[in-house]
Structures are given as C-alpha cells and as structure tokens.
Phi, psi and omega in degrees: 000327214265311009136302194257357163279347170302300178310292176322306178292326167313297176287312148359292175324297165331302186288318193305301192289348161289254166022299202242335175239305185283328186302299189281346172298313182315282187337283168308318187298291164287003157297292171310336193273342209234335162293309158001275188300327167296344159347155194194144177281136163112333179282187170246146172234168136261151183263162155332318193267009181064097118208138202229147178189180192260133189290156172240295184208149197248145190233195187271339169233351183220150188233151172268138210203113222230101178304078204131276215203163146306319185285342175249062169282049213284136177249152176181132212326163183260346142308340181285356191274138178244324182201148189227133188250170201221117226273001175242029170250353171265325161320324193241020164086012187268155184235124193335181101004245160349277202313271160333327157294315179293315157033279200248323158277026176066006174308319188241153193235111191262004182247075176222000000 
C-alpha cells in the first residue's frame, strides 16, 4: 500500500514540475522562434542589453543592427533580440506589445 502511494506522489512531482517549468518555458521558447522567424530589414528592435535600433541586414544567425545613426552599425547574433517592433506598424501610428504593457503598469508616463 505504502508502495503505491509513492508512486502516485512520485508522479504528482513530475507533473507539477512538467506544468510549472517545462511547459511554459517549451511555450516562450516558440514564441520566441516564431519572433526569430518573422525578422525583416527595417524592423526595430531592442536587444538583450537595452538598446534599440533598426535591422540593416539578416544573415542565417546574425543581423546587423544599426543604433542612432548611420555611424553605428553593430552585427550581432539574432539571440541578442529581445523584442521586435515591426517597421510598418510604427509607420502607421501603431503601438507595440511591450509599448502597452509598460502603459498599462504605470512604468511609462502616456499623458504627454
């Protein structure tokens, strides 16, 4: 009896730890991948490191990504992408993802 109760907490363990850590990483994980793949010369991005500019050019792992200016072109890997604005939705008045979150938790101040 003592036996099969074990078992039963054994699997239990399992499932919490599926559930609560790999499902949603596996989740974020295609999220990201599915940002990956949509990548475009023109959009903007922020990197991993808070800095944001405009792709210039996509190789198969890495993009150039140009800061500022004409004078600052940095290449760098397509893992340093943290986020991608899509350059003809800043064109039209449209506003990110992100750009709405911070928003909406009071990070950013929208009354300008």
């Amino acid at each position: 009896m003592s036996s099969s109760i074990m078992i039963i907490y054994l699997i239990a363990i399992v499932a919490v730890f599926y559930f609560f850590g790999i499902g949603p990483q596996r989740k974020e994980q295609k999220k990201k991948e599915e940002m990956m793949s949509k990548l475009a010369v023109g959009d903007y991005c922020v990197t991993t490191s808070g800095m944001y500019g405009q792709i210039i050019d996509i190789t198969s792992d890495m993009v150039i990504v140009e800061f500022g200016g004409k004078n600052c072109r940095i290449p760098m890997l397509k893992a340093a992408i943290a986020s991608v604005e899509k350059a003809d939705a800043l064109h039209k008045g449209g506003v990110s993802e992100d750009a709405k979150e911070a928003a909406s938790d009071g990070t950013v101040d929208t009354k300008k």
